[in-house]
C-alpha positions in Angstrom: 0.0 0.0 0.0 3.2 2.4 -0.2 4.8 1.6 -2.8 2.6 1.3 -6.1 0.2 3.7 -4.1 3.2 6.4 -4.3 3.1 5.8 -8.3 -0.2 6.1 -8.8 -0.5 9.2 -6.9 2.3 10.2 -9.0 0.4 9.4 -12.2 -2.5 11.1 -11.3 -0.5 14.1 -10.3 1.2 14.3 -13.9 -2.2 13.9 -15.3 -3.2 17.0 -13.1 -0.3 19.1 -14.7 -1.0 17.7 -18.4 -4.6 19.1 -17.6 -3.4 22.6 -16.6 -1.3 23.3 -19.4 -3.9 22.1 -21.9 -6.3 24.1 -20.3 -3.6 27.0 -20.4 -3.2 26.2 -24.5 -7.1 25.7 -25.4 -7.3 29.6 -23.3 -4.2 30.9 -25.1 -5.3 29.6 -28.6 -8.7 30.6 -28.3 -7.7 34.0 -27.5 -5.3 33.9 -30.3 -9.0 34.2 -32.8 -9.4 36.9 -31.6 -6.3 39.3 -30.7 -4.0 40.1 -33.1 -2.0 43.1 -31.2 1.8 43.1 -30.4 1.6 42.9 -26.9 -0.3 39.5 -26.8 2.7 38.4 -29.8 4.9 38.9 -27.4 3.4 36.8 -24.6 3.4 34.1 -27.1 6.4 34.5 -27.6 8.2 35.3 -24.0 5.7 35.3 -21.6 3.7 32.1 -22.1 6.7 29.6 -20.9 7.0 31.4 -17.6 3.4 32.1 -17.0 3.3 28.0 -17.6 5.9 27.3 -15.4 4.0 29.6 -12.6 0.8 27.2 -12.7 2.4 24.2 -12.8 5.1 25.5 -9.5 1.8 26.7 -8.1 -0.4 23.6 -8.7 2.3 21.5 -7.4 2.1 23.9 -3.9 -1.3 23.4 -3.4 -0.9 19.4 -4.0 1.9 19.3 -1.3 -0.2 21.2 1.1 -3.1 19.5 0.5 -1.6 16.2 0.6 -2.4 13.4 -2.0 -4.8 12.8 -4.0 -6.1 9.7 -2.4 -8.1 11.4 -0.4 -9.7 13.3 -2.9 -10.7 10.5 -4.7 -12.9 8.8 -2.2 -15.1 11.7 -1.5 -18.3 12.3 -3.0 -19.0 14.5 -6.1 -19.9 17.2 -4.4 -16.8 17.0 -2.0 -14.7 17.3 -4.9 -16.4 20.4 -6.6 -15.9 22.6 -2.8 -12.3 21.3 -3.0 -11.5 22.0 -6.3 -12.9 25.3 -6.5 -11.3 26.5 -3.0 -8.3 24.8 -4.9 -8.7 27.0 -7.7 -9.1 30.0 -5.9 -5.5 29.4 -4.0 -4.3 28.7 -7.3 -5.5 32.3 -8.9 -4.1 33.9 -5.6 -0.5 32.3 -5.6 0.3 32.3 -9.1 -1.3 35.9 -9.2 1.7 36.7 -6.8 4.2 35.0 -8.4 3.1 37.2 -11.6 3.6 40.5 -9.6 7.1 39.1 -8.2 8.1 38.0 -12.3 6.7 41.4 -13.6 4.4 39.8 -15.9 1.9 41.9 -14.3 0.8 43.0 -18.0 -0.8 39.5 -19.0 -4.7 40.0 -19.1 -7.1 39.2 -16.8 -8.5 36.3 -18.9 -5.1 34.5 -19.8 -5.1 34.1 -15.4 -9.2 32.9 -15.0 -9.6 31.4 -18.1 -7.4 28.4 -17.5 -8.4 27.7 -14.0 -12.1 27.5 -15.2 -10.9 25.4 -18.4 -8.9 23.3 -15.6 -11.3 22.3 -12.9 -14.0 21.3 -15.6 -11.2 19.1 -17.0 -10.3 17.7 -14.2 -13.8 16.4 -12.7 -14.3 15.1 -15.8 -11.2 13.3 -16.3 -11.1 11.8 -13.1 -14.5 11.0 -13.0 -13.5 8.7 -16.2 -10.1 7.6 -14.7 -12.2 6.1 -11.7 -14.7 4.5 -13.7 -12.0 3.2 -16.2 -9.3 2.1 -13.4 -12.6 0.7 -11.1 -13.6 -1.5 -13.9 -10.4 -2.5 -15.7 -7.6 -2.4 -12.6 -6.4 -6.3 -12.2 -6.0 -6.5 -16.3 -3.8 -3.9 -16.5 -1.9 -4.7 -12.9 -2.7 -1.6 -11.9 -2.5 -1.7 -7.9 -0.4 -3.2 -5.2 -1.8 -7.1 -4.4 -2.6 -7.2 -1.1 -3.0 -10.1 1.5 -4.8 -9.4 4.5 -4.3 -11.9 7.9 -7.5 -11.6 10.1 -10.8 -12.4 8.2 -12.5 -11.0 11.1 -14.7 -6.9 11.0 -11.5 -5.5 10.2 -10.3 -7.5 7.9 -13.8 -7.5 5.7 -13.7 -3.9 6.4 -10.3 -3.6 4.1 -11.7 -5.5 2.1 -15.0 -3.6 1.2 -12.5 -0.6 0.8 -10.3 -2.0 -1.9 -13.9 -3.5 -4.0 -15.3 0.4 -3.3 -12.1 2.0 -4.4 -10.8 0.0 -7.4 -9.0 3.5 -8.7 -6.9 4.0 -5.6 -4.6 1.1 -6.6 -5.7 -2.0 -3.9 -6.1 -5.0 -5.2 -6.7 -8.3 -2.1 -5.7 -11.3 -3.6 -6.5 -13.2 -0.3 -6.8 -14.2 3.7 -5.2 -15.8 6.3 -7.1 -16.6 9.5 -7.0 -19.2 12.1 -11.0 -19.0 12.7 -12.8 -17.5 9.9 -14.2 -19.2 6.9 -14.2 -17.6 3.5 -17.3 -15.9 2.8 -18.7 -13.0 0.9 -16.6 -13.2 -1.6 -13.1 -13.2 0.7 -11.0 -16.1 -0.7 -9.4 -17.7 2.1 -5.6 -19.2 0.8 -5.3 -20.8 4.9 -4.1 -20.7 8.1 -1.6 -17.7 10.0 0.6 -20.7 9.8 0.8 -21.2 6.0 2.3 -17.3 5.5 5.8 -18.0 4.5 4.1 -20.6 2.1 1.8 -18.1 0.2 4.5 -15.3 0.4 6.9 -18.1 -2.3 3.9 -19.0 -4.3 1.8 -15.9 -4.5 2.9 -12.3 -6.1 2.4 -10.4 -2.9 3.5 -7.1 -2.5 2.4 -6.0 0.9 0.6 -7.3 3.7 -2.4 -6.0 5.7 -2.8 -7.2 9.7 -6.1 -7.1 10.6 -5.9 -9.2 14.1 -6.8 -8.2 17.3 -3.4 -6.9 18.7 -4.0 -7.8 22.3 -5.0 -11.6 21.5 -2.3 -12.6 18.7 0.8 -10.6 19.6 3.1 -13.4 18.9 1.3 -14.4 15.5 1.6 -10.3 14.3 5.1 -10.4 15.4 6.5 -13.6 14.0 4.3 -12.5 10.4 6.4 -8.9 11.0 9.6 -11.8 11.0 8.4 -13.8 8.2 7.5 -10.4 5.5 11.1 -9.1 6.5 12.7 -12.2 5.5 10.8 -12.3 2.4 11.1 -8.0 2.0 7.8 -7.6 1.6 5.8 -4.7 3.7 3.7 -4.6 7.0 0.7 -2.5 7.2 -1.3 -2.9 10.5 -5.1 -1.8 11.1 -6.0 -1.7 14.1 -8.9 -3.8 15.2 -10.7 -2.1 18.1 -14.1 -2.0 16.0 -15.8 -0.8 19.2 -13.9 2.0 19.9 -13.4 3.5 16.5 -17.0 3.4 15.7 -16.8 7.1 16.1 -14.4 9.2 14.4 -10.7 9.3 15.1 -7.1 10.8 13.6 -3.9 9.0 13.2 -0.7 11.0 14.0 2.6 10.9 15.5 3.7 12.0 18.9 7.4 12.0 18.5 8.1 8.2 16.9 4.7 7.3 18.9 1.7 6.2 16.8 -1.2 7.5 18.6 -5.0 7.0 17.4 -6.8 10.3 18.8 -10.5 9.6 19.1 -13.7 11.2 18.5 -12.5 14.0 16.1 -14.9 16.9 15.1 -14.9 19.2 12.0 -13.4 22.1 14.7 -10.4 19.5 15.4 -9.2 21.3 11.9 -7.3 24.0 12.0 -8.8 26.3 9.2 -12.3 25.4 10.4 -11.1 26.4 13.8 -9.7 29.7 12.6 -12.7 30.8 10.4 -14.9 30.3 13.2 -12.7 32.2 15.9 -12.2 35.3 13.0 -15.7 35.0 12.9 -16.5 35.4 16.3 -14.4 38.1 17.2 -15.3 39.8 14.5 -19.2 39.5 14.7 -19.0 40.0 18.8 -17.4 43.0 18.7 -19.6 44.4 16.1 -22.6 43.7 18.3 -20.8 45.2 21.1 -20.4 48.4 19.1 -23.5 48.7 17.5 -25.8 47.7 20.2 -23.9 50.0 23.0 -26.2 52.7 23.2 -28.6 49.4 24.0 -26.3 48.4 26.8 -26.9 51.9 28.4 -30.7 52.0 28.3 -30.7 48.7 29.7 -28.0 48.9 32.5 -29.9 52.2 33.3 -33.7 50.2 33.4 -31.9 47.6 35.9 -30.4 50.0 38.2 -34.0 51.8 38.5 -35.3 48.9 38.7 -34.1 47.3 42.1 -30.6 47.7 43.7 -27.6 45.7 43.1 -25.1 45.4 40.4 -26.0 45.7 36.4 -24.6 42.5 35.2 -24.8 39.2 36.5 -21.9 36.8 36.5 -22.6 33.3 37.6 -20.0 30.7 37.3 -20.1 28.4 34.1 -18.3 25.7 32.8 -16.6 26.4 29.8 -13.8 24.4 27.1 -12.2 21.6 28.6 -14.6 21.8 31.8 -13.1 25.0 32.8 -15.0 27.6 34.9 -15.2 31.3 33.6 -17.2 34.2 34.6 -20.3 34.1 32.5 -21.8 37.9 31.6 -25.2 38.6 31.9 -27.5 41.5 32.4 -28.8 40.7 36.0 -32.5 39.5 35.4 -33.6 39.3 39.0 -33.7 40.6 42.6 -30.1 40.0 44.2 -30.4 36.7 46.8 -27.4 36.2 49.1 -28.9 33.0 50.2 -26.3 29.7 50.0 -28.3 28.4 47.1 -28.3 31.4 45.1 -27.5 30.3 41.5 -28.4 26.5 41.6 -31.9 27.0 40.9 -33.0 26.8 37.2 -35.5 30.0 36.7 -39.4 28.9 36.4 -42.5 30.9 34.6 -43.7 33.4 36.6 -40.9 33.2 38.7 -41.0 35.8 41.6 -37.2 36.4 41.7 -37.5 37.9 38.1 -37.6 42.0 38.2 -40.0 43.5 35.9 -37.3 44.8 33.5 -35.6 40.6 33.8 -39.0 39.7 32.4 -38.7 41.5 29.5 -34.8 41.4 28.8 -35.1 37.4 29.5 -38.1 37.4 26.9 -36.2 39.2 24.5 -32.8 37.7 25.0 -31.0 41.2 25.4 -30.0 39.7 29.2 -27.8 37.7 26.7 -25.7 40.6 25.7 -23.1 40.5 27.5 -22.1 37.7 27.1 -20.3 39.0 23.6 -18.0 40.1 25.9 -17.0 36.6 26.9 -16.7 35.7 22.9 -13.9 38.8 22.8 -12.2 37.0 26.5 -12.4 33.7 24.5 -14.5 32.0 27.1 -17.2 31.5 25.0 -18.2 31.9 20.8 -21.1 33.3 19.2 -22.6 29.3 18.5 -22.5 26.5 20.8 -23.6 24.1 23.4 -25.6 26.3 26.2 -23.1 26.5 29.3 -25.0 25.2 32.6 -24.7 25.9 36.2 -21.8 24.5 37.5 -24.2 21.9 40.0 -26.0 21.1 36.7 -23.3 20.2 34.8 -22.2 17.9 37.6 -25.1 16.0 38.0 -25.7 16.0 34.2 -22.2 14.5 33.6 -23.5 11.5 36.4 -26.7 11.0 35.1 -26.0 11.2 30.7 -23.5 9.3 29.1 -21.1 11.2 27.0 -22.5 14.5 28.3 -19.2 16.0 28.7 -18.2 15.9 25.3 -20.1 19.0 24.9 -16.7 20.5 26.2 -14.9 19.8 23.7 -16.0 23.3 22.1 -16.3 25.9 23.8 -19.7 27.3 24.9 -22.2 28.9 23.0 -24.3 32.5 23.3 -26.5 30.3 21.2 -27.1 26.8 20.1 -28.8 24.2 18.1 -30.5 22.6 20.9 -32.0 26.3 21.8 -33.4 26.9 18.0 -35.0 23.6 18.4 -36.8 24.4 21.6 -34.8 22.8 24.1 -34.7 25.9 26.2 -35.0 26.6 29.9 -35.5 24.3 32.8 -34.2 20.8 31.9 -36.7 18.7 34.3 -37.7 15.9 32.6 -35.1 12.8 31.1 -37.2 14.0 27.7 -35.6 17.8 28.0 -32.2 16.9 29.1 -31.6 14.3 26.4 -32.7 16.4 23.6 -30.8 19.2 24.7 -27.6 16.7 24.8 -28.4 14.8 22.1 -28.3 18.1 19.5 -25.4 19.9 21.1 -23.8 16.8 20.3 -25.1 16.6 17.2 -23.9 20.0 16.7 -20.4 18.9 17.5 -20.0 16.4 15.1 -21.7 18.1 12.2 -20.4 22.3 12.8 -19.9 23.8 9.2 -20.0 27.6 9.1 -23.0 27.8 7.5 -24.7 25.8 10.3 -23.7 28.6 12.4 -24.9 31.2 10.4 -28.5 29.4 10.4 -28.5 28.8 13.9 -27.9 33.0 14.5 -30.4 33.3 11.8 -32.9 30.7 13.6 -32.4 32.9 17.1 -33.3 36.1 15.5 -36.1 35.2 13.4 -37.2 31.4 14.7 -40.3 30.4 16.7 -39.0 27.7 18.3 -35.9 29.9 20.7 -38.6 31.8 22.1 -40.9 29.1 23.4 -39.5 28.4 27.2 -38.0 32.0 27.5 -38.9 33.0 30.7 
């Protein structure tokens, strides 16, 4: 899987680059109808070789960044067209530069667009027929890397569904070896862990996949390690811990450590995790300019209203399960009882002032807490923060409740534009309210954030249990 994977990427990155500067040609030639001046002479003639040379040094960027195109391959259609197209953006942006730092700056417009456009046509379409072509016709033409696989258990299938799904990527499994399996659905068992050196003389094997459960055949993976070095032929191990990689995980390196790093959400990446914290500081300290004549009128109703301080800060549990000071525009009378602040706020609730009711209504006692988004306790979408007694017994009573930390809190949510607002008495409430802000987790896009602040301005559902 490292070898012959390496040349296929390879191939398909040369076919990228053949695709760029055809798309550069059908742009320059089709311009060439159509302009007949000096100036664009002369780009034929001087410029054209080092404006080439700039997409392809620029195309061949972006592919090292981005890594291979393995992964591009398996995703979806659509995957592929978001990709591409943020792909050809960086590509306008980079080789743009390169043409200021060249002083080809005189080049038009339409000899920088047109090929991009030309380009990521060409390439859906042509890989789109590469996959087809490779899917269909890959063992005639000895296209992949032959593959044996030892463990016919879940794993083991599961490597094996991969390579039938994804022909084009170069897999091909010629056969098992398990101690307890049978060959079915389709896997052709060649025998036992035992019969390994046999297959290895006989068979044209070029790597091999270990698909056992580590902590019940350590000896048979390591003497199978022993046995492909003698014969030169590589080890690739998959992990078979089928119950704890149900969920999604990420494989890197901690020094020369291999470590498997579980449960991984879309804010684990680091450009998602930047565009939502430029967002956030950028759309909290808008608010906090635009509605401060707000914050005045209000802070001014409260102290009229009844004495104490204008802004409430209870104790929340933030990222992490750290506590931070949570801003708020006090809502009710001040209590210095021992319980103050551990019980959840009920309709008609006496401790409510008159201005609370109508700020808690309204959601303007929520305000201030765009100052925590600017702190970096807290961003503009996420999992309500609870009381810090609540969270504890939550985290007793739900399982995988405090995975909600793993982002930090939210001025807003999903759970609260779906109703799940206020008291959480019932098992009903609390395990909605988990269940989306876990939801929320695993699915955040930046657009999801933008309807959920669209859903608390103008949806029905937010206002239901605000009290």
């Amino acid at each position: 899987m490292k070898v012959k994977k390496q040349r296929i990427i390879f191939s398909y990155i040369l076919l990228e680059l053949v695709l760029l500067n055809l798309s550069m040609l059908a742009v320059v030639y089709l311009k060439s109808f159509f302009l007949t001046e000096r100036k664009y002479e002369l780009f034929l003639e001087e410029g054209y070789l080092k404006l080439s040379l700039i997409f392809n040094l620029s195309w061949i960027l972006i592919v090292m960044l981005n890594g291979t195109q393995e992964s591009f391959l398996r995703r979806p259609i659509s995957n592929r067209v978001r990709e591409l197209l943020i792909n050809s953006f960086i590509l306008l942006g980079i080789s743009s530069t390169l043409i200021l730092l060249t002083n080809l700056e005189e080049f038009p417009i339409s000899i920088l667009l047109g090929p991009i456009f030309v380009f990521s046509f060409l390439h859906l379409l042509t890989f789109q027929i590469v996959q087809r072509v490779v899917g269909k016709s890959g063992d005639k033409i000895n296209f992949g890397a032959k593959l044996l696989v030892l463990g016919a258990g879940r794993s083991g299938k599961d490597v094996f569904d991969f390579t039938q799904r994804n022909r084009h990527l170069g897999y091909d499994v010629i056969g098992f070896l398990d101690d307890y399996y049978p060959g079915s659905n389709g896997i052709n068992l060649l025998g036992r862990l035992k019969d390994l050196p046999e297959v290895l003389k006989t068979k044209p094997i070029d790597e091999i996949v270990i698909a056992l459960p580590l902590d019940k055949n350590e000896k048979e993976v390591r003497e199978a390690i022993e046995i492909a070095d003698f014969h030169g032929v590589r080890v690739n191990i998959v992990p078979d811990y089928p119950e704890m990689l149900r969920d999604r995980y990420q494989a890197y390196n901690i020094g020369e450590m291999p470590v498997l790093q579980l449960k991984q959400t879309p804010l684990d990446r680091f450009h998602n995790f930047m565009l939502k914290k430029v967002f956030d500081t950028l759309f909290a300290a808008g608010v906090l300019i635009f509605f401060f004549p707000v914050f005045f009128v209000i802070g001014l109703l409260i102290k009229l209203d009844s004495k104490g301080p204008v802004f409430y800060k209870p104790t929340r549990k933030g990222q992490g399960g750290r506590p931070f000071k949570c801003y708020k525009f006090r809502s009710m009378y001040v209590d210095t009882s021992t319980n103050a602040g551990t019980k959840s706020t009920t309709k008609n609730d006496p401790r409510v002032t008159r201005i609370g009711r109508f700020i808690r209504k309204t959601n303007l006692d929520e305000l201030p807490q765009f100052i925590n988004v600017l702190l970096g306790n807290m961003s503009v979408v996420g999992p309500r923060p609870h009381r810090v007694n609540l969270n504890d017994e939550l985290q007793n009573a739900v399982d995988k409740y405090m995975v909600r930390h793993y982002v930090k809190p939210g001025i807003t949510g999903w759970a609260q534009v779906n109703g799940y607002r206020g008291p959480t008495e019932t098992q009903e409430a609390i395990m909605g309210r988990v269940q989306h802000d876990l939801w929320y987790i695993e699915n955040w896009s930046f657009w999801l954030d933008i309807k959920i602040i669209f859903l608390t301005v103008f949806g029905k559902k937010v206002h239901q249990n605000a009290f």
